[in-house]
N, C-alpha and C positions, 0 to 999 in steps of 0.2 A: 512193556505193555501195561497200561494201567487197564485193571478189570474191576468194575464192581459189582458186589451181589448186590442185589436187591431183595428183602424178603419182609413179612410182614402179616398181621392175620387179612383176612379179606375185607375189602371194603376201606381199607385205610390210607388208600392211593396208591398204589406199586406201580399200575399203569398208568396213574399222571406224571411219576415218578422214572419211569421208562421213555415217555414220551417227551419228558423234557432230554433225556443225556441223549435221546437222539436227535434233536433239536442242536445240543450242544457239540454234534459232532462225533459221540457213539456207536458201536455197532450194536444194537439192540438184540436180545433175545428170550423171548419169554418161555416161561416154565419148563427150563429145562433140567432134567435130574441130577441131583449134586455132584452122582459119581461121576459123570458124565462130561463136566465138569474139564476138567482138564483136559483132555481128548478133545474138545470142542475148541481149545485155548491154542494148543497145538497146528489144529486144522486154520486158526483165522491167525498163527503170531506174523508170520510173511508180509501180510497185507494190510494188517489193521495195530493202530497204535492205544485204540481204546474199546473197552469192549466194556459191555452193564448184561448181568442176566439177573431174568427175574426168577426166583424159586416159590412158589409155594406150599401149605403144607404136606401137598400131597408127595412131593420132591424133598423132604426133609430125612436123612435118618435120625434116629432115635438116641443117640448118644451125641456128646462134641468133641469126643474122640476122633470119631469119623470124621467130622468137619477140619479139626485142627488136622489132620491128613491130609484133607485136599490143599488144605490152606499153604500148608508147609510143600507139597507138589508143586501148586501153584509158584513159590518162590522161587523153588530149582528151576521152576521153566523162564526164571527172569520176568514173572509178572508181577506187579505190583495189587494183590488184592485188598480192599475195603468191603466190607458189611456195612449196609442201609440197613435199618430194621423200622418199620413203620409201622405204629400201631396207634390207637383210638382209645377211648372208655365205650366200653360195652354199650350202652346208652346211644351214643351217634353211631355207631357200627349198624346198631339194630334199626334207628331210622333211616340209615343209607338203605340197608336192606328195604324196609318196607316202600320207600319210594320208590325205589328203580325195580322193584319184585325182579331180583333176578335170587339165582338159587344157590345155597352158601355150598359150596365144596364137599362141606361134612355134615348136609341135611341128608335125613333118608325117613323112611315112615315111623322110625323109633325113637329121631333123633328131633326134636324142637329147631328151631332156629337161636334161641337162647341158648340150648344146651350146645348149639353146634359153634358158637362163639365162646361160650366157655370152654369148650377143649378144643380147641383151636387153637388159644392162649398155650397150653399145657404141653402141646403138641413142639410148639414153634420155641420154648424153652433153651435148649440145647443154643438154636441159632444166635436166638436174642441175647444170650450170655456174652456173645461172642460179637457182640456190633462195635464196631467202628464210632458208628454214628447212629442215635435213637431219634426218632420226631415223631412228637406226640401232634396228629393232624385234626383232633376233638372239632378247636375248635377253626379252624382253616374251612376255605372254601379254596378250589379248584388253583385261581389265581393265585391267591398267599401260598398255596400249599407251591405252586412252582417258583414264587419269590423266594421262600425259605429256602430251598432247595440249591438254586441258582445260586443266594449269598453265601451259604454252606460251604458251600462246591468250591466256589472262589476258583473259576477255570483260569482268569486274570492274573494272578500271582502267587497261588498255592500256598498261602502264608497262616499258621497255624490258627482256624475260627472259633472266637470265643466268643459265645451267646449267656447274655446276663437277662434272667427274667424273672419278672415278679407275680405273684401269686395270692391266693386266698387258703389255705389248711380247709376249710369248710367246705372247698369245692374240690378237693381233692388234688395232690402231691402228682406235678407233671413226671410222668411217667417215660421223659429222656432226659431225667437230669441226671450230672456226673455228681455233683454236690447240691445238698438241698440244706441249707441255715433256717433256725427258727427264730425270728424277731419280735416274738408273741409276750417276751418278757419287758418291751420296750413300751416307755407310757403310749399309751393307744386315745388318737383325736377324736376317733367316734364315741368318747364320752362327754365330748363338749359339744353340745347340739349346736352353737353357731359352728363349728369346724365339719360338721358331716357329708355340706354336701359338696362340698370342695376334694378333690385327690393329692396324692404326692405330689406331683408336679409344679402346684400351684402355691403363690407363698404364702397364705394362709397356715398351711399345713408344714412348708418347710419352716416358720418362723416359730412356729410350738416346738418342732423335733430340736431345733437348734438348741434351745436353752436349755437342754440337757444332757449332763458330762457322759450319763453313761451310753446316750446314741451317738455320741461321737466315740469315746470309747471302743464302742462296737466295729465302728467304721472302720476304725482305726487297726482295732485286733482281726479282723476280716481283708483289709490289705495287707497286711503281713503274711498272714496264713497263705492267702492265694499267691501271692510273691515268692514265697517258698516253694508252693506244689504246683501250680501250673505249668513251673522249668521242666518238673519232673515227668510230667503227662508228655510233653515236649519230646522229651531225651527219649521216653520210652514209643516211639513213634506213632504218638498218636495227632492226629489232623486237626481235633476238635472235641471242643469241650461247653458243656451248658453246664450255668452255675444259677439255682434257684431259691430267692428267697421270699420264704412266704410271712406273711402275717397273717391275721384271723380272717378278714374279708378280700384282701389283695388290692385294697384303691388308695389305703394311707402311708405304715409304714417302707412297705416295702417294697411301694412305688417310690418312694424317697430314697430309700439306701439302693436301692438298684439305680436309679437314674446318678448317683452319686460315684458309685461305682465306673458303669459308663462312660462319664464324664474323663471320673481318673485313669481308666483302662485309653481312651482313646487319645491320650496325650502318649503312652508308649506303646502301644501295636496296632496296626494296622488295620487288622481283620477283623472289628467289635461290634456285634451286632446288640441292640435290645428289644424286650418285649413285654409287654406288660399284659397278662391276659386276663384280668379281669377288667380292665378298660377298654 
């Protein structure tokens, strides 16, 4: 039986996140108690070949002790469990809140709505250590957030999903990557005011990065690396991996070396998704 958790601070999608695996053919369950957990697993293995529950913080215990118990339960029973873990920047969390005024779990007269999103994070610790798979939904809207999900997932072929995305250091380090490279050392276009307003993609910008040995170099010592350790993630039964590389702004280099990347990843696997999120 394949099971997955679902879990995440609130507001970061769990239940669009729910609502697609049952869409995909899921037995859906929301917020129900960790311990509880197995027993539930038990009750639906007869009938059902897939199950998603959603947990949140309220439903967490306090160590991953506890958790790596259920988790290892769950295997004697012949399930196959994954950890989703879904979470945001503080910043869109706190505007989802204020749009839909609905009331965060862990608000009460003492507690802000800020402060109840910061321990929230703190709370959900233990789980998030223990994900499977992280997505960072900041900047996602409803739809992207169930396309990502859906490519992820890969219910079509089950073929191990690797997501190459690029970024901006200024705007802050995606917070579900498994590797995150700094390319900050690499000559940077945005000093030459004709190249600024063009991005990676375009060959203005790939015709500059070219003519220098140490960005191919880089390219170079970066597919090796990953050649190496990706087998590893592999062998160690893991489904999926995000590999992120940032530059200062996130529209020159490292739109370049990621869409390169890309290119060379989808020549031997399958399952390669990209993402550029400063574009």
């Amino acid at each position: 039986m394949k099971v997955i958790i679902i879990s995440g601070r609130s507001g970061s999608g769990k239940s669009s996140c729910l609502h697609l695996l049952e869409d995909l053919g899921y037995y859906c369950v929301d917020n129900v108690p960790v311990a509880l957990i197995p027993q539930l697993i038990t009750h639906l293995q007869k009938g059902v070949s897939k199950v998603a529950i959603s947990i949140d913080v309220r439903n967490i215990p306090e160590d991953e002790e506890t958790i790596n118990e259920i988790i290892a339960t769950l295997k004697k029973q012949d399930a196959e469990p994954e950890i989703f873990y879904l979470d945001a920047e503080d910043h869109a969390l706190l505007k989802r809140y204020t749009e839909t005024r609905r009331k965060h779990p862990l608000t009460n007269q003492q507690r802000s709505l800020t402060e109840a999103i910061s321990e929230e994070k703190k709370l959900l610790l233990p789980i998030a250590h223990l994900a499977d798979l992280k997505i960072d939904t900041t900047d996602y809207n409803l739809y992207e957030l169930r396309e990502a999900i859906s490519v992820r997932l890969n219910e079509q072929d089950k073929q191990f999903s690797l997501l190459i995305q690029s970024f901006g250091f200024k705007y802050g380090v995606p917070i579900d990557s498994d590797y995150v490279f700094d390319i900050r050392c690499l000559p940077n276009p945005y000093w030459h005011q004709e190249l600024r307003p063009y991005n990676g993609l375009e060959q203005p910008i790939i015709n500059f990065l070219e003519q220098f040995e140490d960005v191919e170099q880089y390219f170079q010592d970066l597919v090796q690396f990953l050649d190496t350790w990706i087998p590893k993630f592999k062998a160690s039964n893991r489904s999926y991996m995000t590999i992120s590389i940032g530059c200062t702004g996130g529209r020159h280099r490292s739109v370049y070396l990621v869409n390169r990347l890309y290119e060379h990843y989808l020549q031997h696997r399958q399952n390669v998704q990209i993402r550029h999120r400063e574009l």
